[in-house]
N, C-alpha and C positions, 0 to 999 in steps of 0.2 A: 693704440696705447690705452690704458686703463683709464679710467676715470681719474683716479689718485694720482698715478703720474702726470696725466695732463695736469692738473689744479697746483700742480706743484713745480711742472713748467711755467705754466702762466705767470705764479708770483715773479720766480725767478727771472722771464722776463719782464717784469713789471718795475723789480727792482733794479733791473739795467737803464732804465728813461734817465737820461742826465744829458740830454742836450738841446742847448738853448733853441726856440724858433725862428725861424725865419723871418724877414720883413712880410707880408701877407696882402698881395693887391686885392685889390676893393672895389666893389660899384660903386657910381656917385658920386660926388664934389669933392675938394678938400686939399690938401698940395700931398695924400697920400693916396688918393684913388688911383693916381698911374704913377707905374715904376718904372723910373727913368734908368737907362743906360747911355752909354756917348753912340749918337747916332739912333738912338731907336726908343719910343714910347708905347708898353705894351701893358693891356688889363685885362685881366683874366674874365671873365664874365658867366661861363659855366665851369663846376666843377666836373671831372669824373663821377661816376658811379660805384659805389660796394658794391658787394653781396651778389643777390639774386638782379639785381635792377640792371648790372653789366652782362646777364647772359643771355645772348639772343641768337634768333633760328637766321642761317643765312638766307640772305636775300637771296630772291627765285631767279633764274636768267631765261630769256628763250632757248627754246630746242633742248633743254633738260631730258624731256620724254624721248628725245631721236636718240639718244646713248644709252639711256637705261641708268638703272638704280644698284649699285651694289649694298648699300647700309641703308636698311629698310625703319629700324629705328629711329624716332627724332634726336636730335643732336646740336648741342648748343655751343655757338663761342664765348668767348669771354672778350667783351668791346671796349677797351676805353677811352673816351674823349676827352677833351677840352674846347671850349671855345671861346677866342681872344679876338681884342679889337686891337689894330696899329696906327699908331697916329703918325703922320710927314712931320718931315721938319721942314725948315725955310727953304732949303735948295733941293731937298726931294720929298716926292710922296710916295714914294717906295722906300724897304728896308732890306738893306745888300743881304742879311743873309740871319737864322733865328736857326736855332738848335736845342731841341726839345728830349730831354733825357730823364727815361721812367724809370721810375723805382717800384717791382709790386709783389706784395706777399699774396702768395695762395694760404689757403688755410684747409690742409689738407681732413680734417673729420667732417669738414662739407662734398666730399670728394663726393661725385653722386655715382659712381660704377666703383667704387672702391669704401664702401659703407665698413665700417669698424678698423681700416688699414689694416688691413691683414698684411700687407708687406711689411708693417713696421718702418714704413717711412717717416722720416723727420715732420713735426707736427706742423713747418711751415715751411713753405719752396718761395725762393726769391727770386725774381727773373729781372732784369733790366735791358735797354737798348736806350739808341739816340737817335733817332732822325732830324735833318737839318734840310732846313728850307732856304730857298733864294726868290728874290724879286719879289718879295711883301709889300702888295700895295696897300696904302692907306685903307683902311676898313676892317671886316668883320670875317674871323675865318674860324677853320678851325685843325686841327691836329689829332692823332687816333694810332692808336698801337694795339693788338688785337693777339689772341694766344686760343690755338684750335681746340675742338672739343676735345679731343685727348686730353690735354692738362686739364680741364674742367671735369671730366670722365677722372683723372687718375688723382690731381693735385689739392681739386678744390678751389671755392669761389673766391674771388679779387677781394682782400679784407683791410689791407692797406696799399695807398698807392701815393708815393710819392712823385713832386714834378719839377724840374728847375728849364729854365728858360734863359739861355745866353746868347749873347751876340756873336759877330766874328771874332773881336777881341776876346771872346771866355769872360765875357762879364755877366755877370747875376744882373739878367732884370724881372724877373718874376717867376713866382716858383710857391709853393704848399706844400703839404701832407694831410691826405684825408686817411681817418685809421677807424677800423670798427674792432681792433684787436687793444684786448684790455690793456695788454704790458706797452702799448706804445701811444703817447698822446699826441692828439691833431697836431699841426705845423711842427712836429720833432722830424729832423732830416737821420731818421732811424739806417738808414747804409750807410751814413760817415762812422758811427757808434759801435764800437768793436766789442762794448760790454751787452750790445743787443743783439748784434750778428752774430758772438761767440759765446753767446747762451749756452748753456746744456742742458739736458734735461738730468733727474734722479738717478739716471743708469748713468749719466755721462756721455750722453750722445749729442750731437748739434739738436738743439732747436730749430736752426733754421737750414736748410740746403738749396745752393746755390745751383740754377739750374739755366738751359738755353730755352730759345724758342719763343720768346716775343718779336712779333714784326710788326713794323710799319703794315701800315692798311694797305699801299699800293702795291704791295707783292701778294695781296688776296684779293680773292672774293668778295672783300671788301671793297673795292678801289670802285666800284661800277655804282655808290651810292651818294648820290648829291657830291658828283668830283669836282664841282664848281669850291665849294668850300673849300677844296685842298691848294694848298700852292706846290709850285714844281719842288722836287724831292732834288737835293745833290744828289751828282752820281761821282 
């Protein structure tokens, strides 16, 4: 996309931001540092990553060299994290069950195998998934959803990512948006926003396209890194 078009996408999504933020868990003291749900106290304590700081070389495994290399170039995923503490209630220190649902823009003019878009792909690719946990003990864990070098080759780097965190009941207990994209500010829940997901750009094309392929870390090459962090996955 041209320069001109872009800059005239962007207002245009700029000018779609019109939803309210979210409550925002917090480190530290105060009757707002943890956000309570019936049954479960959960605080975020790190956020996700942008840009360039989510893309990393996967981890090395034994016996690599006994199979051989087909893609001799380096190649990067797109990683993102959280990491949350759970606190017991009276009658338990475990929590029956926490379900984690991402929301995340690529930004495809960072695409790093796809320099100028020559396909003319939509300026941004949205991907989401939910993973849902069981038997959260008390303490300090963490959560991670991941998208192979391909998207990062074709799509472009993670620019905004959205996160909400419910219980079994479907309750909001903690949740943000971290955004490095202009038309969208921090804590806006930009995928309920239909005037930001149906942006268009100057010709009339989506801004944004909706697309598959984020996973949970334990269906990759992921899962074999510090698996102590993770709790058991629903099947």
């Amino acid at each position: 996309m041209k320069e001109k078009t872009f800059a005239f996408a962007v207002v245009a999504l700029a000018a779609a931001v019109a939803v309210a933020a979210p409550a925002r868990a917090k480190r530290g003291g105060g009757d707002d540092a943890v956000t309570q749900g019936r049954g479960a106290k959960i605080l975020i304590v790190q956020e996700p990553r942008l840009g360039l700081a989510a893309c990393l070389s996967a981890p090395s495994v034994n016996g690599a060299s006994l199979i051989g290399q087909c893609y001799k170039k380096p190649r990067k995923w797109i990683v993102l994290e959280t990491k949350y503490d759970t606190f017991g209630t009276e009658r338990s220190k475990f929590l029956e069950q926490l379900t984690f649902t991402w929301h995340v823009l690529l930004d495809t003019k960072s695409a790093t195998e796809n320099k100028g878009n020559k396909e003319g792909l939509a300026p941004y690719s949205y991907f989401t998934a939910a993973t849902t946990y069981v038997n959260i003990p008390m303490g300090s864990h963490a959560a991670s959803v991941v998208l192979p070098p391909s998207c990062l080759e074709r799509f472009g780097e993670p620019k905004a990512v959205g996160l909400e965190i419910t219980n079994q009941n479907g309750e909001l207990l903690a949740g943000d948006t971290w955004s490095e994209v202009k038309g969208i500010a921090a804590h806006t829940k930009f995928w309920d926003d239909q005037k930001i997901m149906g942006a268009v750009t100057k010709e009339g094309t989506p801004m944004i396209e909706r697309r598959q392929g984020l996973l949970d870390r334990s269906k990759t090459i992921w899962a074999i890194v510090f698996p102590n962090d993770y709790e058991q996955v629903a099947q």
